[in-house]
C-alpha positions as a printed NumPy array, in Angstrom:
array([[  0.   ,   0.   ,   0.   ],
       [  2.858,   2.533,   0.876],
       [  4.754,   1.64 ,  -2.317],
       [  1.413,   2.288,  -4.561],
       [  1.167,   5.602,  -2.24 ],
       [  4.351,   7.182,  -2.963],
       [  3.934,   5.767,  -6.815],
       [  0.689,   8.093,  -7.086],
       [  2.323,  11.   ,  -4.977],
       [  5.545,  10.395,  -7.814],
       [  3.151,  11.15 , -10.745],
       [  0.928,  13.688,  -9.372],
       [  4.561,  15.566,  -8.46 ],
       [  5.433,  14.986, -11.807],
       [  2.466,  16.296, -13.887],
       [  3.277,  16.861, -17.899],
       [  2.806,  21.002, -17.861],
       [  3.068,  23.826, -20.487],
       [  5.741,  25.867, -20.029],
       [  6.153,  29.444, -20.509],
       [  9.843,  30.292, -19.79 ],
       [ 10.088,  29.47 , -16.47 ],
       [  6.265,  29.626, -15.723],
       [  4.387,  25.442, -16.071],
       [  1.089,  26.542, -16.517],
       [ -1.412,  25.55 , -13.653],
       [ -4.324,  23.979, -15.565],
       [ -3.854,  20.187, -14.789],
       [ -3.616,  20.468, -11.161],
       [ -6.589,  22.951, -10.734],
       [ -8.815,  20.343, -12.88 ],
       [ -7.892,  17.58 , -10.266],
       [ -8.428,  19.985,  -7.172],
       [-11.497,  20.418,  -9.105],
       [-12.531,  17.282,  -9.491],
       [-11.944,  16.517,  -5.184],
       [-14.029,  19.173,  -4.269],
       [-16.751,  17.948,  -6.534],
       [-16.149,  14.476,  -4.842],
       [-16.502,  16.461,  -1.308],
       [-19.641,  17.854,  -1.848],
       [-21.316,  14.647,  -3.384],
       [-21.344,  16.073,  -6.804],
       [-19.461,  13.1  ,  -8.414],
       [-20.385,   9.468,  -7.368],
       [-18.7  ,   7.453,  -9.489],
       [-15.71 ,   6.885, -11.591],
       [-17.391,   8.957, -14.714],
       [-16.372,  12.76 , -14.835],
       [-18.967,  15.126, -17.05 ],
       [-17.27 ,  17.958, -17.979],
       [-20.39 ,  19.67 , -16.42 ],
       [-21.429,  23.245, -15.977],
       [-20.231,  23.056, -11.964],
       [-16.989,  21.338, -12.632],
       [-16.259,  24.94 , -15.623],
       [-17.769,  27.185, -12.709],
       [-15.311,  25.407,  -9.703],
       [-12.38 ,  25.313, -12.291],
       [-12.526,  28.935, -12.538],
       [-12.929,  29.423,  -9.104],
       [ -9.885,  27.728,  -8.05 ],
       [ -8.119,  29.236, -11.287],
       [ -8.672,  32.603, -10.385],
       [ -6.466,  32.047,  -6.826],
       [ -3.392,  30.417,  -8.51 ],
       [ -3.388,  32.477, -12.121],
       [ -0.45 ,  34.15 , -13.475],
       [  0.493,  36.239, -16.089],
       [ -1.521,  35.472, -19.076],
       [ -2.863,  31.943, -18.199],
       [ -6.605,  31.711, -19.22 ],
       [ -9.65 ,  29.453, -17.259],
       [ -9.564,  27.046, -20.326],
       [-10.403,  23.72 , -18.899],
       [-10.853,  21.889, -22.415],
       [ -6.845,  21.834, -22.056],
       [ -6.644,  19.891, -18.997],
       [ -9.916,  17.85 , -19.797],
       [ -8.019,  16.608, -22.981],
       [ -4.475,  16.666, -22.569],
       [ -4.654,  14.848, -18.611],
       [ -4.798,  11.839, -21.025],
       [ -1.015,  12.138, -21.475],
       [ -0.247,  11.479, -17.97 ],
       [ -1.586,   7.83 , -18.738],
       [ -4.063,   7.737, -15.289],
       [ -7.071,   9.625, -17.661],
       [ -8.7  ,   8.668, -20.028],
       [-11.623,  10.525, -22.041],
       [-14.702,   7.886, -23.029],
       [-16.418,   8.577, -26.552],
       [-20.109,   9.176, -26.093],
       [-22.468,   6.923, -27.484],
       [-21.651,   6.714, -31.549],
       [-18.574,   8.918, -31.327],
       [-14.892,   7.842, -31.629],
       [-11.925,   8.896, -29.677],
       [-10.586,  12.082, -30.36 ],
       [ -6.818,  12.516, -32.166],
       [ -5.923,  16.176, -32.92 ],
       [ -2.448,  17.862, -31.851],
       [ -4.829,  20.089, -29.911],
       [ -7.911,  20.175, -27.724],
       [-11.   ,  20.841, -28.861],
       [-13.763,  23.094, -27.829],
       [-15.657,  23.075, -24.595],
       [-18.841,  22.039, -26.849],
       [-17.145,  19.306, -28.8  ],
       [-15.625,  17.706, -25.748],
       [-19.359,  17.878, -24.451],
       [-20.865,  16.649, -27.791],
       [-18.16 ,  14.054, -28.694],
       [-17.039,  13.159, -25.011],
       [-19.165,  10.948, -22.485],
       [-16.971,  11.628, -19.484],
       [-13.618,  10.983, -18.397],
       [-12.628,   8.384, -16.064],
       [ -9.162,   7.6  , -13.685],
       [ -7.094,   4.447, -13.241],
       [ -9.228,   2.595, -11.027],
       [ -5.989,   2.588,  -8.519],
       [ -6.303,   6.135,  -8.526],
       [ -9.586,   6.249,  -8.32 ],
       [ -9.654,   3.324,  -5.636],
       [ -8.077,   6.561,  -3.327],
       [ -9.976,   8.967,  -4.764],
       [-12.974,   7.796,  -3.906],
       [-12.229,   8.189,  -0.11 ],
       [-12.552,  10.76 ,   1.81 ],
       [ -8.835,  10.527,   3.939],
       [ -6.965,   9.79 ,   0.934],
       [ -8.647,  12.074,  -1.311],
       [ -7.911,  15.047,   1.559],
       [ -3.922,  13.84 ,   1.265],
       [ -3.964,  13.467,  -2.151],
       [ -5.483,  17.452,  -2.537],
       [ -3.205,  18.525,   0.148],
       [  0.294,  17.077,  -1.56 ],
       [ -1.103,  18.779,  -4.976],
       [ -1.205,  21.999,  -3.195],
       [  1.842,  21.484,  -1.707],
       [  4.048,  20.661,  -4.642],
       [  2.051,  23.803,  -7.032],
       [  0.502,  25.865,  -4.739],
       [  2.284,  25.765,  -1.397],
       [  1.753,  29.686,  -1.101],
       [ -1.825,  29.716,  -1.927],
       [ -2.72 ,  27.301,   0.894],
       [ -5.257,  29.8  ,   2.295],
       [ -6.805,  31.144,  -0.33 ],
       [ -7.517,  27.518,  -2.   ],
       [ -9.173,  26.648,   1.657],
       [-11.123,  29.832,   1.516],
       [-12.737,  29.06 ,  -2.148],
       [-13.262,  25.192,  -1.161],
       [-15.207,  26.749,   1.396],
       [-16.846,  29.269,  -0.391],
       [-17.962,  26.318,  -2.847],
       [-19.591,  24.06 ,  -0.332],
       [-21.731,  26.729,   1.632],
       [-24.816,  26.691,   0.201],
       [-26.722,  29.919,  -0.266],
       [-28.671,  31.962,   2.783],
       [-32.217,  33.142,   1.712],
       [-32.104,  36.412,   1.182],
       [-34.119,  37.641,   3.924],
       [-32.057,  35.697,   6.887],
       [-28.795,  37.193,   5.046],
       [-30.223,  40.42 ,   6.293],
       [-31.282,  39.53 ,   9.699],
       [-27.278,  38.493,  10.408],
       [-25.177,  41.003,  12.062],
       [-22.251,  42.582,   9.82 ],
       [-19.084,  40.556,  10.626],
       [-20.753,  37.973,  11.745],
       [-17.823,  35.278,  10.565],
       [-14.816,  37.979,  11.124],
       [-16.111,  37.748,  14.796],
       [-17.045,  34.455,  15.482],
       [-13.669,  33.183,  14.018],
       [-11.636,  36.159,  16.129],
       [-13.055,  35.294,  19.68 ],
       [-12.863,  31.767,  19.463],
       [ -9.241,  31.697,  18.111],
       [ -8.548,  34.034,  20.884],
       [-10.18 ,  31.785,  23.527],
       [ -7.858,  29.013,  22.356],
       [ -5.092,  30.72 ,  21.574],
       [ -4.909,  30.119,  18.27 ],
       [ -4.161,  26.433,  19.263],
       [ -5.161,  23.215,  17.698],
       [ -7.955,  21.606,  20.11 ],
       [ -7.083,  18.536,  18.592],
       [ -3.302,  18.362,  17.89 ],
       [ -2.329,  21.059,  20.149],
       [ -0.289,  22.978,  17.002],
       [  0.152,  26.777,  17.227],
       [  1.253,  28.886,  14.365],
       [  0.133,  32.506,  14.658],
       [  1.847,  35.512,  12.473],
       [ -0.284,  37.83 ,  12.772],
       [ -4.378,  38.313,  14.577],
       [ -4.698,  37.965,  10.945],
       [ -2.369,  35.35 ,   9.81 ],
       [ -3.133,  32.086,  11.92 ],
       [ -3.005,  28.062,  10.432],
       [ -5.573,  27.492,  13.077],
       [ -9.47 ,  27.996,  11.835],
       [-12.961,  28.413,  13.958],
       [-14.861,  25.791,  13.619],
       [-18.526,  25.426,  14.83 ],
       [-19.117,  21.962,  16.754],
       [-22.878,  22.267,  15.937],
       [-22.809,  24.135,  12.433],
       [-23.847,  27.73 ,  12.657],
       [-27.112,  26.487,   9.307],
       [-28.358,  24.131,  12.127],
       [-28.84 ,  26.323,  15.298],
       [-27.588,  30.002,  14.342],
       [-25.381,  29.892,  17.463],
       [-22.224,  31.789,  17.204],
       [-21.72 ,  31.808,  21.093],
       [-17.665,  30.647,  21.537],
       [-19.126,  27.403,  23.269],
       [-20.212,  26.255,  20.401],
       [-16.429,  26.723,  18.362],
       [-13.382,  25.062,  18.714],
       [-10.056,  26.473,  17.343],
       [ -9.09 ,  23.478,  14.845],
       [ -5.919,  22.8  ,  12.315],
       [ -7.223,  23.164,   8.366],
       [ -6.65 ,  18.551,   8.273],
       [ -9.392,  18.969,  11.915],
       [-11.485,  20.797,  10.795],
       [-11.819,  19.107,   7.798],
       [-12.099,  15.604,   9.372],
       [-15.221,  16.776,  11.509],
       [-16.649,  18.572,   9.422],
       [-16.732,  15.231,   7.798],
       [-17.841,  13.385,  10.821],
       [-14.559,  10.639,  10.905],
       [-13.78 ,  12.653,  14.183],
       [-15.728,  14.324,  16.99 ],
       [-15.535,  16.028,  20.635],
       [-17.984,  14.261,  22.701],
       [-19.093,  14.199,  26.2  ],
       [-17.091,  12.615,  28.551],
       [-17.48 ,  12.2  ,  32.896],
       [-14.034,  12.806,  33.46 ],
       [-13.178,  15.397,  30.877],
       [-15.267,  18.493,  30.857],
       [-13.8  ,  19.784,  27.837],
       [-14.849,  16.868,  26.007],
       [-12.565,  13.688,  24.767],
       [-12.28 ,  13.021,  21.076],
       [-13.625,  10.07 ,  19.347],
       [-13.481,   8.549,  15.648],
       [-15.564,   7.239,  12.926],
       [-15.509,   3.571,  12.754],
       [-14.526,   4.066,   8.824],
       [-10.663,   4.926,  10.032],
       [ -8.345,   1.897,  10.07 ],
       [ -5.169,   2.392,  11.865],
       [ -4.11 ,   0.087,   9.719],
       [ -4.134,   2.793,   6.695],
       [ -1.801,   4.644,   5.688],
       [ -3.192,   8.177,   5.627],
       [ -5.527,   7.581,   8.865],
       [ -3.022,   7.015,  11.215],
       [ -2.875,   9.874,  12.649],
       [ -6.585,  10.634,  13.171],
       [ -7.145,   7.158,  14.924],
       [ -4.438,   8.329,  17.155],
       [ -6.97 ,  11.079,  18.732],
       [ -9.518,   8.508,  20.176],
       [ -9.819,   8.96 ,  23.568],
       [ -7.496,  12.098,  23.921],
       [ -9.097,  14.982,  25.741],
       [-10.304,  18.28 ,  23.103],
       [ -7.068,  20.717,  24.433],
       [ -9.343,  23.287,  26.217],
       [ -9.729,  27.017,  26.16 ],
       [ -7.818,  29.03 ,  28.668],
       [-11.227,  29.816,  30.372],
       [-13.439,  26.874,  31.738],
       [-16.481,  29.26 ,  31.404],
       [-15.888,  28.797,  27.519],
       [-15.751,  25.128,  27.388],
       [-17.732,  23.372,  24.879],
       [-21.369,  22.803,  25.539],
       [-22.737,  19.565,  26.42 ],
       [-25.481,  20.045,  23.755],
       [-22.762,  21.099,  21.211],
       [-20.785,  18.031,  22.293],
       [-23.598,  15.318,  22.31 ],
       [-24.52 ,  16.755,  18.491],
       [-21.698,  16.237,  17.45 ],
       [-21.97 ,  12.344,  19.262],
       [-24.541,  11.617,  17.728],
       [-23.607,  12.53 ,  14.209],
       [-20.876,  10.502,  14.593],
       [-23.072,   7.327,  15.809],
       [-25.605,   7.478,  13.399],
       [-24.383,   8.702,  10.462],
       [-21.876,   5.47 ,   9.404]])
């Protein structure tokens, strides 16, 4: 398993890119982050990849954060040419036949001559869950866009909230994220309630995140009881319900406990397993502990769900 790992992590690194000068063009990369977030938010459910109107709309999105110079949101490229990298493949639609040309072809004839496009099943064998898929995004950032980090977390984000009504935008208090996410950082000192890791820069500038316990489309609480400061890999694992703070007789603050999906024996999950039974790191006041009700929510999600 650790051999076929590194093999993917060799090729991913190693990504056949237009140059210009010194510049490799960022297309393939943002098509696969692409593709991940689709698989996050339930968009894609199997091993058949439309090149839809969402997957053009969360291209751009992503493209837009890691552009330079005169690179253009052209997704046909990556759509067609990811072929050469021999782990994609693009599947003629019904009574159409593969596509040879030195060049790719339009959006529309890609739609009109294309069914989808499908992975390796290997690849796809990791794509398809959720721990790998996270490492798999996070080592593609790493080795293109190690200094857009933040602003690729901020439009993954942006992507998967789905749209307020109108009238309950408006009854929300200006700043209502800038000041949930600065009191609760501040409560935990910009620390990790899971790992315990601090990095802080600036009040602006932290690797730790707010999270709510109970999300804030459930309940509309944005009292600090109900957030935990969490690492961007925490945050992301709850939100996903493979880990959760739950109620515990001996630990006020909560202890941690995991989805019965992680293996230890994974490569990947190791790490995550690691947390069961491991107090939540608390704030430096007791009055701002986690709820119990914000704790058992988060229990039961995690019982019920899987």
């Amino acid at each position: 398993m650790e051999g076929e790992w590194d093999n993917w992590l060799e090729r991913l690194y190693n990504l056949r890119r237009d140059k210009r000068g010194s510049h490799e063009r960022p297309h393939k990369p943002v098509l696969l982050l692409s593709i991940m977030d689709l698989l996050d938010r339930g968009l894609i459910g199997e091993n058949k990849v439309a090149l839809s109107e969402e997957l053009v709309r969360t291209f751009k999105r992503y493209f837009e954060v890691v552009r330079q110079g005169d690179d253009q949101p052209t997704i046909q490229n990556p759509f067609f040419h990811l072929s050469g990298d021999k782990f994609w493949e693009l599947v003629p639609a019904a009574g159409e036949t593969a596509i040879y040309r030195p060049g790719a072809p339009s959006v529309a004839e890609l739609r009109r001559r294309v069914g989808y496009g499908q992975f390796d099943e290997g690849f796809w064998a990791l794509l398809s869950q959720p721990v790998s898929r996270h490492q798999l995004r996070e080592a593609i950032i790493a080795r293109y866009f190690p200094e857009r980090r933040e602003q690729i977390a901020a439009a993954a984000v942006a992507a998967a909230k789905p749209a307020e009504p109108a009238a309950l935008r408006e009854a929300l208090p200006p700043g209502r994220d800038a000041a949930f996410r600065r009191t609760v950082l501040e409560v935990y000192d910009y620390t990790c309630a899971a790992c315990g890791i601090r990095l802080l820069l600036s009040s602006d500038l932290s690797l730790v995140e707010a999270a709510h316990i109970i999300p804030f489309s459930v309940t509309r609480n944005d009292r600090r009881t109900n957030g935990l400061a969490l690492c961007p890999n925490h945050h992301w694992a709850m939100d996903r319900h493979l880990i959760a703070p739950c109620p515990d007789r001996q630990h006020r603050e909560g202890i941690w406990k995991i989805s019965r999906r992680l293996e230890e024996r994974k490569e990947g999950q190791r790490d995550l397993v690691a947390l069961a039974g491991k107090p939540v790191i608390p704030p430096g006041e007791e009055k701002f502990y986690p709820a119990i009700e914000s704790l058992r929510w988060r229990e039961k999600q995690l019982t019920t769900r899987y």
